[in-house]
C-alpha positions as CSV (number, residue, x, y, z in Angstrom):
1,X,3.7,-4.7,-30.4
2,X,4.4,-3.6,-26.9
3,X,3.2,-7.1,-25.5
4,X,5.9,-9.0,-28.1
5,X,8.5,-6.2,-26.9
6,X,7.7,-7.1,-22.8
7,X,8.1,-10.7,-23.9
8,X,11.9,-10.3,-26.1
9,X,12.8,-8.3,-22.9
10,X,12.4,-11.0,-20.3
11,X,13.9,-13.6,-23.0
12,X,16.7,-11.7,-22.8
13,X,16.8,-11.0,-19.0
14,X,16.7,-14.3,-18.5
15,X,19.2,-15.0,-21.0
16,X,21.7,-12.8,-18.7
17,X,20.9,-14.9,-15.7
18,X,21.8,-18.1,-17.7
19,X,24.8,-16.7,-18.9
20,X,25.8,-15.7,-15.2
21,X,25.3,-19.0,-14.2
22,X,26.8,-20.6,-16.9
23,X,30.5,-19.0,-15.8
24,X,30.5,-16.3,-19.0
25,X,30.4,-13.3,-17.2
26,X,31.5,-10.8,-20.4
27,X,28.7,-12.0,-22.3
28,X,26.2,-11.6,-19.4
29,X,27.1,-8.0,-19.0
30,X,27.3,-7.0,-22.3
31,X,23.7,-8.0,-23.3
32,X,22.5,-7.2,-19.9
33,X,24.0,-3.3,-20.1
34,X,22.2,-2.9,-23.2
35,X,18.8,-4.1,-21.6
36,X,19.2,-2.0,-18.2
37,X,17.3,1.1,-20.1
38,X,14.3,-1.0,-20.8
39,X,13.6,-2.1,-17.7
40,X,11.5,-0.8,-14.8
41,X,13.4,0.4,-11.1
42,X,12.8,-2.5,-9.6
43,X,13.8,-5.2,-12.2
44,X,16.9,-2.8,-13.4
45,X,18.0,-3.0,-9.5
46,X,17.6,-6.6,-9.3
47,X,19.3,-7.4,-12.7
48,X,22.5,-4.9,-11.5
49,X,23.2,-7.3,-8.6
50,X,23.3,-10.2,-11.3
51,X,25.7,-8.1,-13.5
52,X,27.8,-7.3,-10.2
53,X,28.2,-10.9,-9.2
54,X,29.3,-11.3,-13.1
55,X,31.5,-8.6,-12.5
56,X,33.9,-10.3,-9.9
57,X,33.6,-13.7,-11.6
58,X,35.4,-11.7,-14.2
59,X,37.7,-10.1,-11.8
60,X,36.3,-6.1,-12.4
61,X,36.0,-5.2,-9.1
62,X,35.2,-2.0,-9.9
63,X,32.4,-2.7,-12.3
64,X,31.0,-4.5,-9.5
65,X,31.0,-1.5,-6.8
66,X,29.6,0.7,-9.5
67,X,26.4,-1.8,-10.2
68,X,26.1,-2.3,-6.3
69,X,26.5,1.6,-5.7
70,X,23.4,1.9,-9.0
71,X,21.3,-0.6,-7.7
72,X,20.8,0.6,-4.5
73,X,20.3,4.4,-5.3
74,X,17.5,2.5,-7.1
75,X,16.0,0.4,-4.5
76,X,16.3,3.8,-2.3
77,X,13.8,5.7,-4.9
78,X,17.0,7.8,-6.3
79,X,15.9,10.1,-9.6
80,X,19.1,8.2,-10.9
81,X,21.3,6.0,-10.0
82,X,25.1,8.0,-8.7
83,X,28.3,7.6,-10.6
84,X,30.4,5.5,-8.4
85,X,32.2,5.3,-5.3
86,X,32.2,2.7,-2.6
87,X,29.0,1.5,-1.2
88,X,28.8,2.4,2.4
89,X,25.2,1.4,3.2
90,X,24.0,-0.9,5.7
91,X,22.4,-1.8,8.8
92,X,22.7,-1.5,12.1
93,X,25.2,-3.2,14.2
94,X,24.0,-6.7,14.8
95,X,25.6,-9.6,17.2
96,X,29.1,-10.6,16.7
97,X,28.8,-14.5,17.2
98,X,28.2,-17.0,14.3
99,X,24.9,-18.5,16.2
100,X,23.4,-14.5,16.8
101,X,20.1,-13.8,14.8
102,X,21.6,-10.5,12.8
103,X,19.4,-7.2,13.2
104,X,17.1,-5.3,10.9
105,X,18.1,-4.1,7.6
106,X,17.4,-0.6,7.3
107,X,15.8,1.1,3.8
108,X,16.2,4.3,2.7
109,X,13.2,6.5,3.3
110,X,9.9,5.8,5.5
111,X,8.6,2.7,4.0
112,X,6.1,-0.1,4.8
113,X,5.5,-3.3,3.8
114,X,2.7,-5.0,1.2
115,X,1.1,-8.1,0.3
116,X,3.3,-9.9,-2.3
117,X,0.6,-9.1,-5.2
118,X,1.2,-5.6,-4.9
119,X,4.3,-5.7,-7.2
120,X,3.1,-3.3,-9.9
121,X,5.6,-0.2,-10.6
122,X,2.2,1.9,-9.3
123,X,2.3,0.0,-6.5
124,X,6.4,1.4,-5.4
125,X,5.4,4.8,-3.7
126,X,2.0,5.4,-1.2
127,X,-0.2,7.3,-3.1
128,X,-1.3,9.1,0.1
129,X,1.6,9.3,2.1
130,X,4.2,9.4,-1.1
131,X,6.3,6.5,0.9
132,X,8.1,4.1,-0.7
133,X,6.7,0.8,-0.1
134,X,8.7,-2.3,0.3
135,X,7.6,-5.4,-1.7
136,X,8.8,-8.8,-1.1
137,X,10.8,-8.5,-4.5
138,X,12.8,-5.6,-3.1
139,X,13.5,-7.3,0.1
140,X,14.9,-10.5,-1.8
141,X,16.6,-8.0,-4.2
142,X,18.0,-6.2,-0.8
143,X,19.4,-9.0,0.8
144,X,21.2,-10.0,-2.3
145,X,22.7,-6.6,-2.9
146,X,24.4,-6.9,0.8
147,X,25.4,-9.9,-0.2
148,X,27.1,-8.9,-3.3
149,X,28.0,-5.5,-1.7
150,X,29.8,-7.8,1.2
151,X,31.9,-10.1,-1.2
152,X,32.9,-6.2,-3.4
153,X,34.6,-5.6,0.2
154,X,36.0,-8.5,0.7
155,X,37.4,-8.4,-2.2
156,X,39.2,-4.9,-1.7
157,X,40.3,-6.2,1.6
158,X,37.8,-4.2,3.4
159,X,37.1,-6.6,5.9
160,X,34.8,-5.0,8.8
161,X,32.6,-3.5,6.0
162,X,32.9,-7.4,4.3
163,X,31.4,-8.8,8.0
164,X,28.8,-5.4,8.6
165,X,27.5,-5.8,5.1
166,X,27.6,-9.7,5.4
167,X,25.2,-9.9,8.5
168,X,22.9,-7.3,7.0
169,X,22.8,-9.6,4.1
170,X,22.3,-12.7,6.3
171,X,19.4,-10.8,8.3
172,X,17.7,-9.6,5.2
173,X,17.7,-13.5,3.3
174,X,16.3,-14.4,6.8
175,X,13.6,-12.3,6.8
176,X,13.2,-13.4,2.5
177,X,13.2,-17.0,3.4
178,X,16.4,-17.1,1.1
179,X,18.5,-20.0,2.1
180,X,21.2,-19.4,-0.5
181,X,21.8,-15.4,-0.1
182,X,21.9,-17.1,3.4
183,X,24.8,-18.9,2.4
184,X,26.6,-16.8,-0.1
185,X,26.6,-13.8,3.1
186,X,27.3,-16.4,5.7
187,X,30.7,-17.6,3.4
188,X,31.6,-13.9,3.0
189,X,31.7,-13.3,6.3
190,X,33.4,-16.3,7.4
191,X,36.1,-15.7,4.9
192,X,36.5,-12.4,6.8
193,X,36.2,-13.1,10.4
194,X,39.0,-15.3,8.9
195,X,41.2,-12.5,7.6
196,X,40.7,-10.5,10.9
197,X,40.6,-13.2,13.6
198,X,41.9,-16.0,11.8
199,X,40.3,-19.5,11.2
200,X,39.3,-19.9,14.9
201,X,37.0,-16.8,14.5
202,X,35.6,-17.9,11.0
203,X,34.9,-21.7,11.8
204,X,31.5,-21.1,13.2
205,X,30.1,-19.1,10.3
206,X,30.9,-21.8,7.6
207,X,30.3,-24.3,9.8
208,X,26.6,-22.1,10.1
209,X,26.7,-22.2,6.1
210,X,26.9,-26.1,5.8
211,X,24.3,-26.4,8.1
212,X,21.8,-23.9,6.2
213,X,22.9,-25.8,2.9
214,X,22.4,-29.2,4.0
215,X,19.7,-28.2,6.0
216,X,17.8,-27.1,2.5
217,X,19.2,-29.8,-0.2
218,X,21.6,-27.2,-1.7
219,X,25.0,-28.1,-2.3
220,X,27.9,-27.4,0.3
């Protein structure tokens, strides 16, 4: 039945979370590549940024880059997700300093916002206008694609794309009310600034991260 089919796909999406968590990154993307086709835009973009954080855990950088490349063809309203290549999207410049508020994240395509119950997949595009609409899912899902997009560059030593996606990242989990995307883009960047400047240049955005993690019970 369709309804017991809905329910033995979220088991199992859930099951890929758990095994992210849980350290056993192989496992999570196995089972979560086979359940990417049976999921709608939204969810298969959200669950891509979970398979790309498995992906560097596991040391495939590349994997990762190719899920952060999907996920946000997806989030943009692509037909279909492109083959690869490094991600170059992100937002506008934003303050240099540790203490600045970063800028707007921009989206793909006219777009406007809607009250968090609109969240069906009817619900994605303006009927009138043929828009793509923003829901608070994609915006969480947004800022933790930057943030997973930032740590993909840090990892291939791209460092000014690490701190540009990093503070689009930071000004998106703002805007979400995220505190630990907050964290996770504030420690990218600092590890940056650090590779750039040194740890002079990076103390204030870790120092910025302990405060947002203590600041919210979480674990520095």
């Amino acid at each position: 039945a369709p309804a017991d089919a809905a329910v033995a796909c979220a088991a199992e999406e859930l099951l890929v979370r758990v095994l992210v968590a849980a350290g056993k990154p192989v496992e999570a993307r196995e089972l979560g590549l086979a359940l990417l086709p049976r999921l709608a835009s939204a969810e298969r973009a959200d669950l891509l940024v979970g398979l790309a954080h498995a992906a560097l855990t596991a040391g495939d950088v590349a994997s990762a880059e190719r899920d952060v490349t999907a996920a946000r063809a997806l989030l943009a309203g692509a037909a279909r997700p492109p083959s690869g290549g490094p991600d170059t999207a992100a937002g506008p410049d934003t303050p240099a300093g540790p203490n600045a508020t970063a800028g707007p994240h921009a989206t793909a395509g006219p777009a406007r916002a809607v009250p968090p119950h609109r969240t069906d997949a009817a619900a994605e595009h303006d009927g009138a206008t043929g828009a793509r609409i923003v829901t608070p899912a994609d915006a969480v899902t947004s800022a933790r694609l930057d943030a997973v997009a930032a740590a993909v560059a840090l990892d291939q030593v791209r460092l000014d794309d690490a701190v540009r996606l990093g503070r689009a990242a930071l000004a998106a989990a703002e805007r979400a009310d995220r505190p630990d995307v907050q964290c996770e883009a504030l420690e990218v960047i600092g590890r940056a600034e650090r590779g750039l400047g040194g740890i002079r240049a990076a103390r204030g955005w870790f120092q910025r991260a302990a405060e947002v993690a203590e600041r919210n019970g979480m674990a520095a």
